[in-house]
BAKOL-583043 format. One record per residue (C-alpha): residue number from 1; z, y, x. Coordinates in steps of 0.25 Angstrom, whole numbers, plus 5000, padded with zeros to 4 digits. Layout:
// residues N
NUM/Z/Y/X
...
//
This chain:
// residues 418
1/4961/4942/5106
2/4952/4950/5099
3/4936/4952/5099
4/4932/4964/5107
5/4919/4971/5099
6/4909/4976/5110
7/4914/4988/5119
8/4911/5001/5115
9/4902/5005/5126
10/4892/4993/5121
11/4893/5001/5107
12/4890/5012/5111
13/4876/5007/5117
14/4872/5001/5104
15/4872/4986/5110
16/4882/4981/5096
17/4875/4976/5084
18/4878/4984/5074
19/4884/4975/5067
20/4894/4972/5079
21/4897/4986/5079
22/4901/4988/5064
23/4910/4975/5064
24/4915/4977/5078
25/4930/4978/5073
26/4928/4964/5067
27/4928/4960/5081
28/4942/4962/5083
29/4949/4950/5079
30/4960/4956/5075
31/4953/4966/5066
32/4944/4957/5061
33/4956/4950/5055
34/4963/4962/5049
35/4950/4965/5044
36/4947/4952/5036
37/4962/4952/5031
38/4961/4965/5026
39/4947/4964/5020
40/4952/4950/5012
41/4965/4958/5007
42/4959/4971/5003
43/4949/4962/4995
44/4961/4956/4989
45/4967/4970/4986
46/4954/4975/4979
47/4954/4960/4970
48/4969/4964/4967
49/4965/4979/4963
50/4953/4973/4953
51/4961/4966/4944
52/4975/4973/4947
53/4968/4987/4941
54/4961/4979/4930
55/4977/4971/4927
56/4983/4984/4926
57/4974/4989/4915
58/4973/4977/4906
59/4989/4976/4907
60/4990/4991/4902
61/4978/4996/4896
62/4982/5009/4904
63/4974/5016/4916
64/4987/5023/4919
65/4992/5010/4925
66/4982/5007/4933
67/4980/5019/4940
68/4998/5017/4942
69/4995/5004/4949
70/4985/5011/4958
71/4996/5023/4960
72/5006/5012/4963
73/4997/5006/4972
74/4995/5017/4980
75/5009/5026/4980
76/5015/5016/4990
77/5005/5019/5001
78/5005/5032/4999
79/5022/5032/4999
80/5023/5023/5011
81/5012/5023/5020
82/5017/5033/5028
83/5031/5025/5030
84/5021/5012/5030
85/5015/5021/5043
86/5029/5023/5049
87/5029/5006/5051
88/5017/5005/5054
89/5019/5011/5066
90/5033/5004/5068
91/5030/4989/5063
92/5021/4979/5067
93/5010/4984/5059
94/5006/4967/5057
95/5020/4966/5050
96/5018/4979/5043
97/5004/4973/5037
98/5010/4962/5033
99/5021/4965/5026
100/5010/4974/5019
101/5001/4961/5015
102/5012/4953/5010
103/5017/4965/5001
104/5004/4965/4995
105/5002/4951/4994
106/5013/4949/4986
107/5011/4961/4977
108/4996/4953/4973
109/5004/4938/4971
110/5013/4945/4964
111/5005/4952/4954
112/4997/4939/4954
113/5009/4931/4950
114/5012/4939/4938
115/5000/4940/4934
116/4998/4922/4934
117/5011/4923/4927
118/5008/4935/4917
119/5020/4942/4918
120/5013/4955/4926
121/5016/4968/4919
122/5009/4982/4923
123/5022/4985/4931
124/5021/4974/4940
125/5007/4977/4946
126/5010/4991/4947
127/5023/4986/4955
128/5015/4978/4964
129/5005/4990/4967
130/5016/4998/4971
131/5022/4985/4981
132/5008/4983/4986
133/5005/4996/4989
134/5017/4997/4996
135/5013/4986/5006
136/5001/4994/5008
137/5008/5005/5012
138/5015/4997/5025
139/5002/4989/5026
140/4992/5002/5027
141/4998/5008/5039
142/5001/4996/5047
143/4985/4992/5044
144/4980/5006/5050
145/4988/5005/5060
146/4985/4990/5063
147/4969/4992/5062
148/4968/5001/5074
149/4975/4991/5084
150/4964/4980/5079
151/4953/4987/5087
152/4950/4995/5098
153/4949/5010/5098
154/4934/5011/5097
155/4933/5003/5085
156/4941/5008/5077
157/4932/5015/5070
158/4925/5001/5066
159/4939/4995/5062
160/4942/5007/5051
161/4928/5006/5046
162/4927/4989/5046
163/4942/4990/5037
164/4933/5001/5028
165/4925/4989/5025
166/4932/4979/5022
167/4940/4989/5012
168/4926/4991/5004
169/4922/4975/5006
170/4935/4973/5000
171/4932/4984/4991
172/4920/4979/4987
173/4924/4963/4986
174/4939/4964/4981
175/4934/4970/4967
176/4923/4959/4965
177/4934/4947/4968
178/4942/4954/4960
179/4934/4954/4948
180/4928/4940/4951
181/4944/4936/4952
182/4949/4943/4940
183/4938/4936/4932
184/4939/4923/4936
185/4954/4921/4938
186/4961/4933/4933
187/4968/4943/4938
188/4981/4936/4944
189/4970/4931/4955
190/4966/4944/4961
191/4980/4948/4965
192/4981/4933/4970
193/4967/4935/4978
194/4976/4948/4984
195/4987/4942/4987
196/4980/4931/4995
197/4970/4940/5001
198/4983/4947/5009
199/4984/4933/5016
200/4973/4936/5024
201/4979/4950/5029
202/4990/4942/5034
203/4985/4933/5041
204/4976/4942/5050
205/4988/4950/5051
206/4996/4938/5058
207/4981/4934/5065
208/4981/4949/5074
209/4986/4953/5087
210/4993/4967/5085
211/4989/4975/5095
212/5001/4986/5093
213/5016/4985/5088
214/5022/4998/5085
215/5036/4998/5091
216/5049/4997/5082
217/5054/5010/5080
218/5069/5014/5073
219/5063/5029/5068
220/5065/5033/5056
221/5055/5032/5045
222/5052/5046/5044
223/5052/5050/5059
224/5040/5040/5060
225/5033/5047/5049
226/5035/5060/5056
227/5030/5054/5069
228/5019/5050/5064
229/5016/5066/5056
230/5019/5071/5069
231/5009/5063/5077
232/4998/5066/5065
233/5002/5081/5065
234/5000/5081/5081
235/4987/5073/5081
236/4975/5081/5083
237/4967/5081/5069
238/4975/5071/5063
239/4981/5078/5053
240/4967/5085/5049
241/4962/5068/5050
242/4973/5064/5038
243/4969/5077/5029
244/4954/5076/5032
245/4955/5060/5027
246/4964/5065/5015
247/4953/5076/5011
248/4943/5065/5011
249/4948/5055/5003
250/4953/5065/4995
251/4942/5072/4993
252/4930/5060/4996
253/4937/5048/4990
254/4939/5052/4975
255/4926/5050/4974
256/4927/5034/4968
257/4937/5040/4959
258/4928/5050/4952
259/4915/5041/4954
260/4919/5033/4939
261/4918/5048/4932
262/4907/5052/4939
263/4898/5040/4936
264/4901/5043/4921
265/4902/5058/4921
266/4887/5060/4930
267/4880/5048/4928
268/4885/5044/4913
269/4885/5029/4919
270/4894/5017/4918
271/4903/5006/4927
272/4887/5000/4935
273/4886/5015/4940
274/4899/5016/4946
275/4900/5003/4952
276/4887/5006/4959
277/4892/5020/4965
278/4905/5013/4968
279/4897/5002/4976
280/4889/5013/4981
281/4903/5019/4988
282/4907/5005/4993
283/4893/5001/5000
284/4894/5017/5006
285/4908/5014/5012
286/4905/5001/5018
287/4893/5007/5023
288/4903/5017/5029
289/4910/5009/5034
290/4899/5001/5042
291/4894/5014/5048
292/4908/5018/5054
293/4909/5003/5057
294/4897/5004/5067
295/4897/5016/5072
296/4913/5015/5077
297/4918/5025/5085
298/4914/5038/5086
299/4915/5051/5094
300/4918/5062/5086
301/4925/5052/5073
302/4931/5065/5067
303/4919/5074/5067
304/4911/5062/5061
305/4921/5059/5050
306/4921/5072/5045
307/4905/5072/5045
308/4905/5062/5036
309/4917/5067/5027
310/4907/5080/5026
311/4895/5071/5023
312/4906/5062/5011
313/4911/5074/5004
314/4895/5080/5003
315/4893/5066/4998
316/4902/5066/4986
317/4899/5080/4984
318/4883/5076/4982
319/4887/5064/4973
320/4895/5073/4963
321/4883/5079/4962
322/4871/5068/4963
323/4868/5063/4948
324/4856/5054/4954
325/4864/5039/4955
326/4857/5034/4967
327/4861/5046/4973
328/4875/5045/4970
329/4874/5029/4973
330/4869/5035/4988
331/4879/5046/4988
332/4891/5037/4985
333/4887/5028/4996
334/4886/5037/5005
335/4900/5042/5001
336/4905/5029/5002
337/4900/5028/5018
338/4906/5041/5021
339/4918/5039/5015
340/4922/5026/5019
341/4916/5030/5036
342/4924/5044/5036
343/4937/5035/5031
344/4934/5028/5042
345/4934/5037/5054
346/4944/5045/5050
347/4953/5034/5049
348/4948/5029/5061
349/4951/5044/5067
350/4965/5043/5063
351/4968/5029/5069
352/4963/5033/5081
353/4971/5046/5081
354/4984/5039/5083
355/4991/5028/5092
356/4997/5016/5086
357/5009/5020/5087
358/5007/5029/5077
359/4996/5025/5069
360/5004/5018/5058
361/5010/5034/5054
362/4998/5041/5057
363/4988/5032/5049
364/5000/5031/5036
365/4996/5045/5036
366/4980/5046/5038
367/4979/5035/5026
368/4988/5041/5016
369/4982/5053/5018
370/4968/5046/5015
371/4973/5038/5005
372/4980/5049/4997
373/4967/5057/4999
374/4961/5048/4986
375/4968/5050/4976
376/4976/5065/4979
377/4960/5068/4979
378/4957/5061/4966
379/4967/5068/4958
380/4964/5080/4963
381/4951/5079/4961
382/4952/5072/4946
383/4957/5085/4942
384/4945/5094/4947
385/4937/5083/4940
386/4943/5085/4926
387/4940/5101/4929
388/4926/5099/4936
389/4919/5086/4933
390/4918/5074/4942
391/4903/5082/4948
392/4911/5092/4952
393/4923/5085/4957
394/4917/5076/4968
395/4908/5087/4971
396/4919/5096/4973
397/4926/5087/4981
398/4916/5082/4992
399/4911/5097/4994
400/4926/5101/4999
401/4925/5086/5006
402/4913/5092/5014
403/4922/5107/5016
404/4934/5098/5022
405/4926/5090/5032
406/4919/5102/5036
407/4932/5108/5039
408/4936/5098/5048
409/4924/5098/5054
410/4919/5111/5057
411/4935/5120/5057
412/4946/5109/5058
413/4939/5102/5068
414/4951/5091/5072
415/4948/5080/5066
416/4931/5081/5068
417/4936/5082/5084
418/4944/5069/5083
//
């Protein structure tokens, strides 16, 4: 039986520590589970990412490959997620899960394996990519849809923002036990370490009580995915919720991409400089994601979500501009909070827009459309860099950031009345 946090009516008269009140999903046991499971297997992920990009290099002294094996990687979620949304909502979304973690598992120990016996070859690991992103596309729907049946309604909000921060700890962490790995034991140990850290997914998901089963249902494939289009199309603001988190990432997101040309191009540094804006951007996000953690629920979510899109694309549009480095340190900071607390609403916006019955189709949707938001905006904008500069680029793109939230907030007012 799961831990009830304090009610919300003693929340809202300030009597919860805040540090109850910015861990308060935790207090679900169930969530809590989820959460250390997924927090131990992204960790492993990041490890596996570490000395799989550095592998792919060494073996073909060709960056071509290496942005391949993150394609590969990637073009299964974007092929199947829809499909993975339509069983999400059919299947036990548990099953679904851990069909998903078993894939990936054994993707990892078998990368692993030829890599102890030294028979691996280029093809192989972009092969695995490709298997293992296709896990990921079952397994991301069926988490999305999972996570909200963990908790109650009113703290959901604190649920979206805790899985925030264990993505940036694992962020942060995975890299470094990486490196340590990778130098100590080679690299056949960090897909090891991956493959194990999915044990721990599994066990929490055998250790949870799922609230909601969907039903079986003989539809058609297809008629489910038009089901599901249907219900968005006929959901007030949904439709402007999926393209106003597109725009963002699309136009916000690109900024990490850039931030390697614009540390050599404006401030003629090195490697130290850019490690230190990038750790600048992680503290700002899981600073983010704290603030969204404590404050949970809020009345008006939409019109506060697209405050603070206004407020993140005015930042990247001052940090194109700022040539003073602590400046920029505090301006990336800031850019990490607002994007890593405006995510986070808007997600949370969108869960709470649809029932469970649905949620598998409608949320396959939200996150490819945020997903695909990256890198449709990095090419587009890596060709106004090569005309414009990388200034002018960034500052180009939070300044039409700024227009687009102003628009939905001031003319298409749907999603600010959510």
């Amino acid at each position: 039986m799961s831990a009830q946090p304090a009610s919300a009516e003693v929340r809202e008269k300030g009597r919860v520590p805040l540090i109850q009140r910015v861990f308060r999903a935790l207090s679900y046991r169930d969530f809590r589970l989820m959460w250390l499971g997924a927090c131990t297997s992204t960790i492993g992920t990041f490890v596996q990412q570490f000395a799989q990009s550095y592998m792919v290099y060494d073996i073909t002294k060709d960056y071509f490959y290496s942005a391949l094996d993150v394609f590969l990687g990637q073009l299964p979620i974007v092929m199947f997620s829809l499909i993975g949304g339509v069983f999400a909502d059919r299947t036990d979304r548990r099953k679904l899960l851990l069909m998903s973690q078993y894939i990936q598992m054994t993707s990892a120990l078998t990368l692993m394996l030829l890599f102890h016996f030294g028979v691996v070859k280029v093809w192989h690991i972009l092969t695995l990519s490709f298997v293992a992103g296709l896990g990921q596309s079952f397994g991301g729907p069926a988490y999305s849809a999972l996570l909200p049946t963990l908790v109650e309604p009113q703290d959901l909000n604190n649920a979206v923002a805790m899985n925030s921060i264990q993505f940036n700890l694992a962020r942060i962490l995975g890299p470094a036990i990486g490196g340590a790995a990778f130098a100590a034991l080679g690299a056949q140990w960090c897909f090891g370490l991956n493959g194990l850290s999915f044990i721990a997914v599994i066990i929490s998901l055998y250790s949870i009580n799922v609230r909601f089963v969907p039903p079986k249902s003989t539809e058609r494939i297809i008629d489910s995915m038009k089901e599901g289009f249907r219900f968005i199309h006929a959901r007030e603001g949904m439709q402007q919720l999926i393209v106003l988190s597109f725009l963002m990432t699309a136009l916000g997101f690109p900024l990490t991409v850039f931030l390697p040309g614009f540390v050599h191009d404006i401030f003629q540094k090195g490697p130290e400089t850019l490690a230190l804006l990038m750790a600048c951007s992680g503290a700002g996000s899981l600073t983010g994601g704290l603030i969204v953690a404590a404050v949970g629920k809020l009345k008006r979510q939409g019109q506060t979500s697209l405050i603070i899109v206004t407020v993140l694309g005015a930042l990247i549009a001052a940090f194109a501009l700022s040539r003073w480095l602590p400046l920029s340190c505090f301006l990336i900071f800031a850019i990490g909070a607002s994007i890593m607390s405006s995510a986070s609403l808007l997600l949370t916006l969108a869960q709470l827009s649809v029932g469970d019955e649905m949620r598998g189709r409608v949320m396959s949707v939200f996150n490819l459309s945020f997903r695909s938001g990256m890198p449709v905006g990095g090419l587009m904008l890596g060709k106004f860099n090569a005309a414009f500069g990388v200034s002018v680029t960034l500052a180009s793109s939070g300044s039409i950031l700024v227009a687009v939230a102003l628009y939905f907030l001031l003319m298409h007012r749907r999603v600010a009345e959510l």
